[in-house]
KOLDO-108283 format. One line per 8 residues: number of its first residue (from 1); their letters; for each residue z, y, x of N, C-alpha, C, CB. Coordinates in nm, 4 decimals, decimal comma. Glycine has a CB too. Layout:
<drenlos>
NUM = A = Z/Y/X/Z/Y/X/Z/Y/X/Z/Y/X ~ ...
</drenlos>
This chain:
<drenlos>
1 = XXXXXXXX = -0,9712/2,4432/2,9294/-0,8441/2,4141/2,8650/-0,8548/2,4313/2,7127/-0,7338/2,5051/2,9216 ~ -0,8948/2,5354/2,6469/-0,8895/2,5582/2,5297/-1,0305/2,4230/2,4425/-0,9141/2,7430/2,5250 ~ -1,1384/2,4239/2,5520/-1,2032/2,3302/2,4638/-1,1017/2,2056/2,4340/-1,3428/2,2810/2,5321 ~ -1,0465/2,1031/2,5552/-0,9868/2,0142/2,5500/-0,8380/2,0131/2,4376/-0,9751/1,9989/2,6845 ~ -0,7825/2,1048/2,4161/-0,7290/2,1277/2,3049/-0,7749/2,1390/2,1725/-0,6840/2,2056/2,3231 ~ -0,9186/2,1872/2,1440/-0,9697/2,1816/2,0107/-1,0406/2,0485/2,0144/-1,0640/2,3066/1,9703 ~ -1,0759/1,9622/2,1316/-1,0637/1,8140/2,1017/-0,9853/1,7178/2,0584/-1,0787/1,7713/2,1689 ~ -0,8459/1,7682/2,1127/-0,7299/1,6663/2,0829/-0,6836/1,7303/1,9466/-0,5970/1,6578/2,2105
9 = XXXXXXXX = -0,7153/1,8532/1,8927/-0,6819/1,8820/1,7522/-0,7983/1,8211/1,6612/-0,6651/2,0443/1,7293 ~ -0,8974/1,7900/1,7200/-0,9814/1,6969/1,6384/-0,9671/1,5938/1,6190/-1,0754/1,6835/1,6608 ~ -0,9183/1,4970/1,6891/-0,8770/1,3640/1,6850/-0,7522/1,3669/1,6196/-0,8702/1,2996/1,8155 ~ -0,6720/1,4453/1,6326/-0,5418/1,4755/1,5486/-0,5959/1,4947/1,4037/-0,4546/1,6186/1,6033 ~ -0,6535/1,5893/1,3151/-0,6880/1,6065/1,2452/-0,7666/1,4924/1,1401/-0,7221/1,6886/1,2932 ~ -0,8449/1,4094/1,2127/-0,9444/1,3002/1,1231/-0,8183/1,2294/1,0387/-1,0522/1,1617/1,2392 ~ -0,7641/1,1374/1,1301/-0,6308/1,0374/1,0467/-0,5593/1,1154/0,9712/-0,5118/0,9625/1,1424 ~ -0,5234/1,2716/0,9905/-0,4333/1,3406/0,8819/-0,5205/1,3640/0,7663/-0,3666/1,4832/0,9301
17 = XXXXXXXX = -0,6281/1,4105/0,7936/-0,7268/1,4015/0,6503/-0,7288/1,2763/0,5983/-0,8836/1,4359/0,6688 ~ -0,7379/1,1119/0,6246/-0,7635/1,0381/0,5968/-0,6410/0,9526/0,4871/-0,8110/1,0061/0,7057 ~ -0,5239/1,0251/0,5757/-0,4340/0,9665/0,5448/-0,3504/1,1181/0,3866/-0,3469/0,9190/0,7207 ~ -0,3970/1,2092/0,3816/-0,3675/1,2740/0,2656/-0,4608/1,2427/0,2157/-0,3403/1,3994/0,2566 ~ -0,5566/1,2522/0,2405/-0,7366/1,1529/0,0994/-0,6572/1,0770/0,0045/-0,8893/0,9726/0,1962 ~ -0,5851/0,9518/0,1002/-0,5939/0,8095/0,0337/-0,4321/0,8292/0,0091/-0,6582/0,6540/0,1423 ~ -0,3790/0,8825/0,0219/-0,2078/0,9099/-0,0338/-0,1150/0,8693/0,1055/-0,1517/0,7783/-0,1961 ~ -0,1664/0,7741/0,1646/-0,1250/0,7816/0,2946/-0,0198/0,6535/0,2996/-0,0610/0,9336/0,3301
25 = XXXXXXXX = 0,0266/0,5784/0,1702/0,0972/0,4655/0,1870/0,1002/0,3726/0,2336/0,1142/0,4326/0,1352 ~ 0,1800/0,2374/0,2301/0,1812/0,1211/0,2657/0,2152/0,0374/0,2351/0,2015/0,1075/0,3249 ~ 0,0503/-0,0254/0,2444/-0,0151/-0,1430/0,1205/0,0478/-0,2708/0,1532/-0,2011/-0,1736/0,1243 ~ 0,1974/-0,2887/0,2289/0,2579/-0,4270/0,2217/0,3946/-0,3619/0,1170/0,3054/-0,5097/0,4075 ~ 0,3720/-0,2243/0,1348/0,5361/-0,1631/0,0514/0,4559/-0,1648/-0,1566/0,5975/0,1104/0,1434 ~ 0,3202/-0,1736/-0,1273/0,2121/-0,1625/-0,2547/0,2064/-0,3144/-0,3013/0,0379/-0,0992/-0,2058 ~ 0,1795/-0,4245/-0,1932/0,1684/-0,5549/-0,2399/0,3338/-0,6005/-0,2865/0,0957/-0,6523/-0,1126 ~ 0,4519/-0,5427/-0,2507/0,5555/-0,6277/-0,3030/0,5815/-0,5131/-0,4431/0,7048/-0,6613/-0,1748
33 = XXXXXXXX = 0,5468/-0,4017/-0,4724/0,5526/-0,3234/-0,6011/0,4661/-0,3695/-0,6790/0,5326/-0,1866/-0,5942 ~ 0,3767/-0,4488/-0,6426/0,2751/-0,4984/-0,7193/0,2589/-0,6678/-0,8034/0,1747/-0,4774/-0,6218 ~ 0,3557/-0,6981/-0,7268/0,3961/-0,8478/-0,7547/0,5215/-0,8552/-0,8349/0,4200/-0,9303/-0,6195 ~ 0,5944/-0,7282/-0,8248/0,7867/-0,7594/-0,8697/0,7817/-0,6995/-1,0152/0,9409/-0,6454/-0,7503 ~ 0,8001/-0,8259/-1,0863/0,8200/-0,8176/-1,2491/0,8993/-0,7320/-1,3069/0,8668/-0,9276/-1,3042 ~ 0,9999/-0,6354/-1,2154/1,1251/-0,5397/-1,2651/1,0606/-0,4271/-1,2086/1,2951/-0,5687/-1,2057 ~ 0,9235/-0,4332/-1,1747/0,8756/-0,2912/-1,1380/0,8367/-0,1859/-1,3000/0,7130/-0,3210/-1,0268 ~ 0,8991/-0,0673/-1,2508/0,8675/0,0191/-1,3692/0,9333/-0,0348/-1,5007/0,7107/0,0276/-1,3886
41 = XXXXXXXX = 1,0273/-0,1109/-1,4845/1,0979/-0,1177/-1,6251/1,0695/-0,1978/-1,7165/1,0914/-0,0173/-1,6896 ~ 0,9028/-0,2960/-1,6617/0,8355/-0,3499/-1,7596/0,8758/-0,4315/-1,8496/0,7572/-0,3947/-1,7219 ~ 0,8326/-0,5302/-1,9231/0,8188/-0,6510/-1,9897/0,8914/-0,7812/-1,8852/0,6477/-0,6690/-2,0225 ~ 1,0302/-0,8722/-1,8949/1,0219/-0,9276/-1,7787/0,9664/-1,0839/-1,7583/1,1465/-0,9112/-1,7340 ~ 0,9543/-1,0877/-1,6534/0,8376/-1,1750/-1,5566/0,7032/-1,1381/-1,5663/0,8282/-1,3269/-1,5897 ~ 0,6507/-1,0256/-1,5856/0,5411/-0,9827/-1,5922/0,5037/-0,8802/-1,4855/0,5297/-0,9441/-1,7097 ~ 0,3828/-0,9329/-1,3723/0,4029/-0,7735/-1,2971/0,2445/-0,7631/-1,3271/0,4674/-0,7544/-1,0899 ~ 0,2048/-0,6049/-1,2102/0,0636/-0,6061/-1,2686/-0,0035/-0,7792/-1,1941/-0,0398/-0,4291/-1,1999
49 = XXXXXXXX = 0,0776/-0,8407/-1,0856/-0,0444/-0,9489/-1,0493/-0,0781/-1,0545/-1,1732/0,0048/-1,0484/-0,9079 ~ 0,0400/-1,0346/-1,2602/0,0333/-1,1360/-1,3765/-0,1130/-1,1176/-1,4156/0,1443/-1,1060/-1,5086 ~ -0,2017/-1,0100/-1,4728/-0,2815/-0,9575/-1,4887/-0,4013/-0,9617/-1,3916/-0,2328/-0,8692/-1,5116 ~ -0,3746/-0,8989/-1,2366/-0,4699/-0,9065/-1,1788/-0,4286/-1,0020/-1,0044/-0,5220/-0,7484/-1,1853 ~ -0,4664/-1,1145/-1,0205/-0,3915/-1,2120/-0,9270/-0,4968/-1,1498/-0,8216/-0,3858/-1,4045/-0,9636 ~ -0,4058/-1,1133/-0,7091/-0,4135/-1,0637/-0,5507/-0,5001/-0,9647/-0,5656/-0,4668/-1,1695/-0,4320 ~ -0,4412/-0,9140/-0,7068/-0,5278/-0,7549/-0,6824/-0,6636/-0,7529/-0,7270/-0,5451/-0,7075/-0,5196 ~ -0,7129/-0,8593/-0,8041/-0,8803/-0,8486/-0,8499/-0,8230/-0,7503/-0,9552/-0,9866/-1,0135/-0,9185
57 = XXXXXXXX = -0,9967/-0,7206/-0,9630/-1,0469/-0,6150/-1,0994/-0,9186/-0,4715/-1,0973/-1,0295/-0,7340/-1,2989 ~ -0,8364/-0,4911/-1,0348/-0,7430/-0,3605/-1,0689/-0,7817/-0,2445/-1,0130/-0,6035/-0,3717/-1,0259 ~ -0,8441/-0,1607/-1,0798/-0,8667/-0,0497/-1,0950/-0,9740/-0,0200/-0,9637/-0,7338/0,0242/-1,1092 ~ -1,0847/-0,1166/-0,9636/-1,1933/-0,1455/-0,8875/-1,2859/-0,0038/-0,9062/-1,2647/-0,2915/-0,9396 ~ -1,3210/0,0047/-0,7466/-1,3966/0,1269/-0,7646/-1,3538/0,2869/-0,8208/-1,4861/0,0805/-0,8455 ~ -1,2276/0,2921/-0,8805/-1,2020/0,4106/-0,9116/-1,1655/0,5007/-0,7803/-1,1002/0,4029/-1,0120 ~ -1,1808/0,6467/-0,8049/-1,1258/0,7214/-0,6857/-0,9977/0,7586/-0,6371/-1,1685/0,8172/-0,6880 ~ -0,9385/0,8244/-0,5805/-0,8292/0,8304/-0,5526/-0,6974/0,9256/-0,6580/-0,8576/0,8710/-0,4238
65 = XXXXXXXX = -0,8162/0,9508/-0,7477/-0,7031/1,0275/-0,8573/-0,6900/0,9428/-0,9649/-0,7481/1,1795/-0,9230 ~ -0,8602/0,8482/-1,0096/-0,8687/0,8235/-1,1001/-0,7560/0,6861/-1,0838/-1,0092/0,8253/-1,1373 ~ -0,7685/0,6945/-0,9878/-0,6707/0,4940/-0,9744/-0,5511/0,5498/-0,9764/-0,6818/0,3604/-0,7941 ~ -0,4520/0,6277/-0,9897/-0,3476/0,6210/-1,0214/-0,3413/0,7127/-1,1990/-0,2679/0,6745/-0,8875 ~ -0,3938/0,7035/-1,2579/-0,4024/0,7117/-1,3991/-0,4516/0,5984/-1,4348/-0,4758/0,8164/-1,4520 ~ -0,5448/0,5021/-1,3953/-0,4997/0,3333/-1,4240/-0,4272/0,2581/-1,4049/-0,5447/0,2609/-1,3991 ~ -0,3257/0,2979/-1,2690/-0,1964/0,2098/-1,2816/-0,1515/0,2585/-1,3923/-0,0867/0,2136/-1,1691 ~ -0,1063/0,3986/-1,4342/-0,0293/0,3811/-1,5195/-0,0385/0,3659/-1,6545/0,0256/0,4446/-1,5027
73 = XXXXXXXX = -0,1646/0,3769/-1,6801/-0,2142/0,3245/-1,8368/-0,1332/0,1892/-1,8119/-0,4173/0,3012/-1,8754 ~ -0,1521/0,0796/-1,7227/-0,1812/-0,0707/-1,6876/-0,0099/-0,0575/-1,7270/-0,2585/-0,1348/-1,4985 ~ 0,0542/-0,0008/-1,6315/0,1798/0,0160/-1,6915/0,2749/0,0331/-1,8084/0,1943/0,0688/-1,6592 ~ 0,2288/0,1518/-1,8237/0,2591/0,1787/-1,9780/0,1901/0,0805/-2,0932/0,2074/0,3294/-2,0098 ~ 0,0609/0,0077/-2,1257/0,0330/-0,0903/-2,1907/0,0176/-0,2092/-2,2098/-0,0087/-0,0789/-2,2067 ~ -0,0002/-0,2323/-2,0628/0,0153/-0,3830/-2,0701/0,1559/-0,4763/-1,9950/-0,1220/-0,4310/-1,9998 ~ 0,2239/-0,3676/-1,9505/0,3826/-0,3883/-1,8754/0,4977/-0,3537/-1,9596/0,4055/-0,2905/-1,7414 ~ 0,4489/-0,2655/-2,0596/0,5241/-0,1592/-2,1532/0,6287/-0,0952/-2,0422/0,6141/-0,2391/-2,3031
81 = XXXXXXXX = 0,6206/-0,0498/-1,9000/0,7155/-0,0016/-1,8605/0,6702/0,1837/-1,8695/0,7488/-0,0797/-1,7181 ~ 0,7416/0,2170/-1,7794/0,7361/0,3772/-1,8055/0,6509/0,4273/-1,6709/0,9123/0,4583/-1,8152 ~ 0,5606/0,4940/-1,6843/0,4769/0,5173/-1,5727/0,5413/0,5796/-1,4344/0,3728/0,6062/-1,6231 ~ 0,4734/0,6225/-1,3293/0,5032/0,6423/-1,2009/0,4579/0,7287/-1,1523/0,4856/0,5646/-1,1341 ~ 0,5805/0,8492/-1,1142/0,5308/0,9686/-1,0720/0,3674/0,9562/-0,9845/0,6549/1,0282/-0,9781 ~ 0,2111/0,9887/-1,0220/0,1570/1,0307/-0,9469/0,1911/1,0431/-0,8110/0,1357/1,1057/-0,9899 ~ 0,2924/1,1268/-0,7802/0,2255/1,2200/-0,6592/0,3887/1,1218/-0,5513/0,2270/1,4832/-0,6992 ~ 0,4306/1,0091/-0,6144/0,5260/0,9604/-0,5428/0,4733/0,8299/-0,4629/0,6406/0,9368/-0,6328
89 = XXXXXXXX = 0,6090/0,8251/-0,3589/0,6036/0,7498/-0,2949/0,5490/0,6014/-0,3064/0,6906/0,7666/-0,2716 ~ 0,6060/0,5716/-0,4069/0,5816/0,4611/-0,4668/0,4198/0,4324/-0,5675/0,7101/0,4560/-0,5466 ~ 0,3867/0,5345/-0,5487/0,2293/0,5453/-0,6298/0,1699/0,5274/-0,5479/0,1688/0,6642/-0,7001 ~ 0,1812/0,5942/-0,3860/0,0938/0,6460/-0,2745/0,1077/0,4536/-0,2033/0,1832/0,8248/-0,1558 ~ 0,2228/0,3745/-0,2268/0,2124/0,2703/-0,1637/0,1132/0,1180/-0,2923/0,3942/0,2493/-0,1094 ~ 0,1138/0,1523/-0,3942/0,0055/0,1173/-0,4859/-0,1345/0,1124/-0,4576/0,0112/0,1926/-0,5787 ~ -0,1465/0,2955/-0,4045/-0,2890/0,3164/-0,4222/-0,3264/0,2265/-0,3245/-0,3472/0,4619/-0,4059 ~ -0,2409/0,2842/-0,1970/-0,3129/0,1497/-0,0746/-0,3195/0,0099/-0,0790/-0,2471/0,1424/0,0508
97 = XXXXXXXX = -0,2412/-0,0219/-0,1599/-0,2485/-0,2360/-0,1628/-0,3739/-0,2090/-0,1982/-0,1402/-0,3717/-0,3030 ~ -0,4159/-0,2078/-0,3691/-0,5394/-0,1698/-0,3677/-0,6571/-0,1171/-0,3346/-0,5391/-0,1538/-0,3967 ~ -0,6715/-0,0039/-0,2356/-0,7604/-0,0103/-0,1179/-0,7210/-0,1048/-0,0192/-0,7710/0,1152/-0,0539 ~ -0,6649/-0,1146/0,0073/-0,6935/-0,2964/0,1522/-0,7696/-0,4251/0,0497/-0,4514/-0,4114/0,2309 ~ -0,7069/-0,4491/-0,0640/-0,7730/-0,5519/-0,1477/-0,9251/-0,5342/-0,1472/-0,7199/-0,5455/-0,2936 ~ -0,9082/-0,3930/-0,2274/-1,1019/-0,3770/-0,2453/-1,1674/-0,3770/-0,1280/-1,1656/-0,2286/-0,3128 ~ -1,1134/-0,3631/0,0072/-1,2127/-0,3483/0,1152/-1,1889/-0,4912/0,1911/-1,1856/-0,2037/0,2163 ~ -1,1542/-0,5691/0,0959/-1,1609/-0,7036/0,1019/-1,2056/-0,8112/0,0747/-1,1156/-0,7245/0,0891
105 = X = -1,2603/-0,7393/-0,0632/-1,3670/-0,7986/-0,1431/-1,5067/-0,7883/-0,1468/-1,3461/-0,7751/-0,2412
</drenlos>
C-alpha cells in the first residue's frame, strides 16, 4: 500500500513540477495576448506579432525567467506600453504561446 501511494505521488508530482518550471499557462490565452494591439497599453495597432509574425525570433531560446524580462523590454520599447507583472497570470499565459511556438520550430 504505501509503495503504491509513493507511485501515484510520483506521477502526481512530474506535471506539478513541469507545470510551475514553465509558469503553467495557456498558450491559446498567450496567442490572443500576443496578437491584441490594446495589449499593455501599447502604441495602437501594434501588437508584439506586428514584430514577430506567429511568434518567430521572440525571445527564442531564452529560459524561463529570462523570457519574461524580454517580453517586457519588447513591451516597454518597442510597444511603448507598460510592462507585465512577471509573476502574473497574464505573463505565465505569454511564456507558454511562446514555448508551443518554439517547440514548433
Amino acid at each position: 500500500m504505501k509503495r503504491t501511494i509513493t507511485i501515484l505521488l510520483g506521477f502526481l508530482a512530474v506535471p506539478l513540477f513541469f507545470a510551475l518550471a514553465y509558469g503553467g499557462g495557456n498558450s491559446e490565452k498567450g496567442k490572443a495576448l500576443f496578437n491584441d494591439p490594446q495589449f499593455a497599453g501599447g502604441k495602437a495597432g501594434v501588437s508584439c506579432n506586428s514584430c514577430h509574425p506567429n511568434g518567430e525570433n521572440a525571445a527564442k531560446g531564452a529560459d524561463g525567467k529570462g523570457v519574461r524580462e524580454i517580453i517586457n523590454a519588447c513591451i516597454e520599447k518597442a510597444l511603448k506600453g507598460k510592462p507585465v507583472d512577471p509573476q502574473s497570470s497574464q505573463m505565465d499565459d505569454l511564456v507558454a504561446y511562446l514555448k508551443s511556438v518554439e517547440m514548433q520550430q
